[in-house]
VEXVEX-689468 format. One line per field, with one value per residue (C-alpha): x, y, z; residue in one letter. Coordinates in pm, whole numbers, plus 50000, padded with zeros to 5 digits. Layout:
! residues N
px X / ...
py Y / ...
pz Z / ...
type A / ...
//
This chain:
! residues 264
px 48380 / 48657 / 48495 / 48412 / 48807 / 48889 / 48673 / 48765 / 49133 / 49034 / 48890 / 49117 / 49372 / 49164 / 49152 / 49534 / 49589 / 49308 / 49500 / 49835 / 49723 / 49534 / 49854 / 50068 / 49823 / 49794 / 49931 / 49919 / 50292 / 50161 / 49932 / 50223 / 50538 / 50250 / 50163 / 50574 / 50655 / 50357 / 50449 / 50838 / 50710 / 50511 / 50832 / 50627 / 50995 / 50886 / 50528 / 50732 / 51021 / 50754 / 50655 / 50995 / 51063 / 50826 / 50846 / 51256 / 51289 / 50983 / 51162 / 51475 / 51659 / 51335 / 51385 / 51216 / 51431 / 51704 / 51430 / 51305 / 51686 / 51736 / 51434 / 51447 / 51796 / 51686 / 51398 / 51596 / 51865 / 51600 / 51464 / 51807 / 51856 / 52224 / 52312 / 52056 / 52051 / 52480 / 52449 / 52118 / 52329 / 52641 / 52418 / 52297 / 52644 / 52723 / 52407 / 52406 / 52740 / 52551 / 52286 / 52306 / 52189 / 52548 / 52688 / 52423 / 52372 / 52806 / 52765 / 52473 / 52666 / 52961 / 52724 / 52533 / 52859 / 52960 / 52636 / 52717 / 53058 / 53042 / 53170 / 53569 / 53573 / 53495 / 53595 / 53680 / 53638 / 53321 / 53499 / 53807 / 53537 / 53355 / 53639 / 53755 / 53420 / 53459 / 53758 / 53688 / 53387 / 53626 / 53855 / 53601 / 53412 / 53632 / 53373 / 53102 / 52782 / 52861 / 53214 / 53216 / 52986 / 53216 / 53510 / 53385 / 53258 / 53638 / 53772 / 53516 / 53606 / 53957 / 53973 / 53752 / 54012 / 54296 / 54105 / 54052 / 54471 / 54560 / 54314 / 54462 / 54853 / 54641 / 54568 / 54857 / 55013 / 54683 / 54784 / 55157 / 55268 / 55496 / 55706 / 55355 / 55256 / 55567 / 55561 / 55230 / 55243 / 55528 / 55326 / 55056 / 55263 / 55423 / 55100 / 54909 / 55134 / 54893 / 54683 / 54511 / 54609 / 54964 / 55023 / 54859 / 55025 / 55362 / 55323 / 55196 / 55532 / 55709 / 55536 / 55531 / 55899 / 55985 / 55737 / 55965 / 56309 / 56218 / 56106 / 56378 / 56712 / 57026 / 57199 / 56880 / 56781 / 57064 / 57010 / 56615 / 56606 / 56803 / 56539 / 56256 / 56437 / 56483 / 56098 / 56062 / 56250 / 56046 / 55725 / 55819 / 56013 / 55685 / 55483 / 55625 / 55285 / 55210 / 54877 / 55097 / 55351 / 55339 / 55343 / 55549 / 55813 / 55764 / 55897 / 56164 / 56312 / 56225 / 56439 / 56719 / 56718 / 56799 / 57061 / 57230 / 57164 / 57307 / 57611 / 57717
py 63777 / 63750 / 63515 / 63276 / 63320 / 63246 / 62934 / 62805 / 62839 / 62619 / 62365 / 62293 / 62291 / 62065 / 61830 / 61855 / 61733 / 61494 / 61332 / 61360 / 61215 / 60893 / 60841 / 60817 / 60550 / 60402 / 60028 / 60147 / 60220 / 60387 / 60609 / 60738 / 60731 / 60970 / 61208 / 61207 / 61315 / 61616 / 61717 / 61721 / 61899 / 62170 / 62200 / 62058 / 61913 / 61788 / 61595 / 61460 / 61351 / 61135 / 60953 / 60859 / 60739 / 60500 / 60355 / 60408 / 59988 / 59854 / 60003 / 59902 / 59698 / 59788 / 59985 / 60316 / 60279 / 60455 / 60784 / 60740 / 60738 / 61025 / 61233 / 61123 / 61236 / 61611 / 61594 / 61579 / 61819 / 62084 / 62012 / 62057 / 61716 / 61701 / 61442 / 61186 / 61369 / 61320 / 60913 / 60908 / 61048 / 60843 / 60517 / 60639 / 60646 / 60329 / 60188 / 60349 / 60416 / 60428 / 60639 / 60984 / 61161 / 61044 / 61363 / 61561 / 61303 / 61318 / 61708 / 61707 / 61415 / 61687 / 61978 / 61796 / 61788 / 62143 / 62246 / 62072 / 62254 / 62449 / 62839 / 62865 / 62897 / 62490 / 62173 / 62141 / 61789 / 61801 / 62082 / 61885 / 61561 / 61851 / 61950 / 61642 / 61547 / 61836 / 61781 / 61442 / 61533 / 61826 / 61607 / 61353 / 61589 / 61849 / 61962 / 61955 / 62261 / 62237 / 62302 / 62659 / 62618 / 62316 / 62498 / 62813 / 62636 / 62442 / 62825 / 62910 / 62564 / 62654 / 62993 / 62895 / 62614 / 62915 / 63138 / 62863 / 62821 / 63150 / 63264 / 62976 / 63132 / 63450 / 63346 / 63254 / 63588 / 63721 / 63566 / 63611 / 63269 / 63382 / 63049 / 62883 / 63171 / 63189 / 62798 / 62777 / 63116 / 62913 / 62602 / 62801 / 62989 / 62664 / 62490 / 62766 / 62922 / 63073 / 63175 / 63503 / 63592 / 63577 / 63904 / 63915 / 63627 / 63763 / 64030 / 63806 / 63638 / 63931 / 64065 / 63756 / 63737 / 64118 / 64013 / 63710 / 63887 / 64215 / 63930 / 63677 / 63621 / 63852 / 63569 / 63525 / 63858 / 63971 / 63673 / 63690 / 64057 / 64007 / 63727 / 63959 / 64210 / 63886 / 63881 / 64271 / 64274 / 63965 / 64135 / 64439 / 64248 / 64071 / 64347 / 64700 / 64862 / 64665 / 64803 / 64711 / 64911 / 65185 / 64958 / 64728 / 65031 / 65073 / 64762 / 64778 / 65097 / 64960 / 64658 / 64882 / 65040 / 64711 / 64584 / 64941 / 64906 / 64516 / 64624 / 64841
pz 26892 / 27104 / 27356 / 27049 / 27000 / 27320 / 27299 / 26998 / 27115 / 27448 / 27257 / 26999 / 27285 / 27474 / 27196 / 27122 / 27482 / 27450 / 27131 / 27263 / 27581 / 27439 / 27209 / 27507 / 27650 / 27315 / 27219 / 26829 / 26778 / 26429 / 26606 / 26828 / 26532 / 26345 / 26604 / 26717 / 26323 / 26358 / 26651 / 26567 / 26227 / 26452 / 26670 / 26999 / 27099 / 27454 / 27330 / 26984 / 27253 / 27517 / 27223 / 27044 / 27371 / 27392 / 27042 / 26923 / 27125 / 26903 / 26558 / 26687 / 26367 / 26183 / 25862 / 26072 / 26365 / 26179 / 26128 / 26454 / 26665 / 26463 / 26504 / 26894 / 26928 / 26799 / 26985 / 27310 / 27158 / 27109 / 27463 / 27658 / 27763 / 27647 / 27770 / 27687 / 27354 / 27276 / 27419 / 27148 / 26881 / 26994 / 26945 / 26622 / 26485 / 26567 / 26491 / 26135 / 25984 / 25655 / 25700 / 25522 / 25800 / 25946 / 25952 / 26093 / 26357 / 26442 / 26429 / 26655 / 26917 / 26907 / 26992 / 27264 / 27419 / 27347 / 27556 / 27858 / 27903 / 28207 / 28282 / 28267 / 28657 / 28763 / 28639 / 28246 / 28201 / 27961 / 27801 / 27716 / 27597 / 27377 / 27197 / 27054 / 26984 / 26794 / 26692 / 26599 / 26348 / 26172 / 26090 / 25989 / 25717 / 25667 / 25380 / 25623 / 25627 / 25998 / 25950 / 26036 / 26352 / 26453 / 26414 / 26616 / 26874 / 26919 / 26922 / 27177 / 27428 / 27351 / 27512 / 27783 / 27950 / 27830 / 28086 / 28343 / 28285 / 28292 / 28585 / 28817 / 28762 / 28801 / 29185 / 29281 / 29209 / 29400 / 29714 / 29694 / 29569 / 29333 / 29241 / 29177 / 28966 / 28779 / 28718 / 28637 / 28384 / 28201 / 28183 / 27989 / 27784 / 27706 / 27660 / 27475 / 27263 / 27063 / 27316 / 27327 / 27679 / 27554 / 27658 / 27974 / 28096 / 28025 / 28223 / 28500 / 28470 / 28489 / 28825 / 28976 / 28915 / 29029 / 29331 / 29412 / 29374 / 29614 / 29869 / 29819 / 30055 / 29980 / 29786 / 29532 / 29460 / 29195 / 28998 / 29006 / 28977 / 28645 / 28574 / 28576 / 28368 / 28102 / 28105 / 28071 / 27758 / 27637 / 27717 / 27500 / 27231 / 27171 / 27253 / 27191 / 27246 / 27516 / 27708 / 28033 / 27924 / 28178 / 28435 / 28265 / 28260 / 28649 / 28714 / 28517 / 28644 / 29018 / 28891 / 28755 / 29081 / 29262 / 29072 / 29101 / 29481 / 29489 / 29299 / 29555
type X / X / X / X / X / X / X / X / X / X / X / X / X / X / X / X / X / X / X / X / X / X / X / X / X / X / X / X / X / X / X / X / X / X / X / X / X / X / X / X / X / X / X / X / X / X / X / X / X / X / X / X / X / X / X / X / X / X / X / X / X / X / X / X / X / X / X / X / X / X / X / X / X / X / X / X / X / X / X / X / X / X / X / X / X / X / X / X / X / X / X / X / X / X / X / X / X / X / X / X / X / X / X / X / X / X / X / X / X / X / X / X / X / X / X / X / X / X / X / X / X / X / X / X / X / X / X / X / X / X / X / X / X / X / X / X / X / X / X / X / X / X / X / X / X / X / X / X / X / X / X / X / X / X / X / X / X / X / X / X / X / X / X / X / X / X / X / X / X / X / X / X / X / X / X / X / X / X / X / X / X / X / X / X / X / X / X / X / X / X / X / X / X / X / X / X / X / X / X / X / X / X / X / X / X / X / X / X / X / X / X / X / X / X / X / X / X / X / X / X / X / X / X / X / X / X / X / X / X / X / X / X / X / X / X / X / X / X / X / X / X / X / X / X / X / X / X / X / X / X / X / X / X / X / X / X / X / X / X / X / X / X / X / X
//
């Protein structure tokens, strides 16, 4: 019984690559918009896609092209081809201001975007293009079903180039370029004031800064000692409960120490 199974499995397979074979060869742009719409139905993304490719130029200003640039954009969506997939959807806004899958297709042009944003550590530049794509369609339909996902995915972009921000002032600390640091820690807390490595990077500051004063010429050190306290107290002012507290309070009494020692 399981043998006849087994066969009747091979052949139907057989025949499905038979069919989806001669359909690719065909000249019958019917045969292949049908077999595209089953297969897209059946979720057989990468067959459904081969064929929209070959037919979405013959529909083109045809009243199906607007179905089949749709339904082609998803298909290469679903298939990871992001890229191909946000210029498809890209086209179909253009192309179809009017359609009332309009919003589904801007969602998906955002999204397609969204998925070719790399880790935190390289290059943001598609992450930067992703979010105001994003950006773009929440402001666009702000009553959107996609609103929510939109709106996460922004949050998610957002923190990521935060990281890549706060990890470069990071690494200069790391390998004992303080001023760099420091500048750079201001820049983000300038930039990002709402960030949620807020805290963090005011105690980066602050080292950095008592870092740069214990290494600095006789003449500097009083007043940058005193500037590190200034970030001590705005570390704990904003953060009483600060989980670098301990530390934090370290610092400060190696600080206190050094002024007493300068005053001498």
């Amino acid at each position: 019984m399981r043998k006849f199974l087994y066969l009747i499995l091979a052949v139907t397979t057989l025949a499905s690559c038979s069919e989806y074979q001669k359909a690719l060869k065909s000249e019958d742009t019917k045969v292949k918009y049908e077999l595209a719409e089953r297969y897209y139905k059946e979720k057989k993304f990468k067959k459904s896609s081969r064929l929209f490719e070959q037919i979405v130029p013959k529909f083109r200003g045809k009243p199906q092209g607007e179905r089949v640039t749709f339904l082609y954009g998803r298909t290469l969506f679903e298939i990871e081809q992001y890229i191909v997939s946000g210029y498809q959807f890209e086209r179909f806004v253009r192309s179809y201001p009017k359609s009332d899958s309009i919003q589904a297709a801007s969602f998906y042009e955002a999204k397609s975007y969204y998925m070719q944003s790399p880790r935190y550590s390289i290059d943001q530049r598609e992450t930067v293009t992703a979010i105001n794509k994003l950006q773009g369609f929440i402001n666009n339909y702000p009553d959107s079903e996609y609103l929510d996902s939109a709106n996460e995915m922004v949050e998610e972009l957002t923190t990521k180039i935060e990281k890549k921000a706060y990890e470069i002032a990071k690494q200069y600390n790391t390998i004992s370029d303080y001023k760099a640091s420091i500048k750079a820690t201001e820049n983000f807390l300038s930039d990002f004031p709402g960030t949620s490595f807020r805290e963090d990077a005011m105690f980066l500051r602050l080292d950095a800064m008592y870092n740069l004063a214990g290494k600095s010429f006789k003449e500097l050190m009083e007043s940058r000692f005193n500037e590190a306290a200034s970030a001590y107290k705005s570390l704990i002012k904003f953060y009483p409960e600060s989980k670098y507290k301990e530390e934090a309070d370290k610092i400060m009494a190696s600080i206190t120490e050094e002024l007493a020692k300068i005053s001498k």
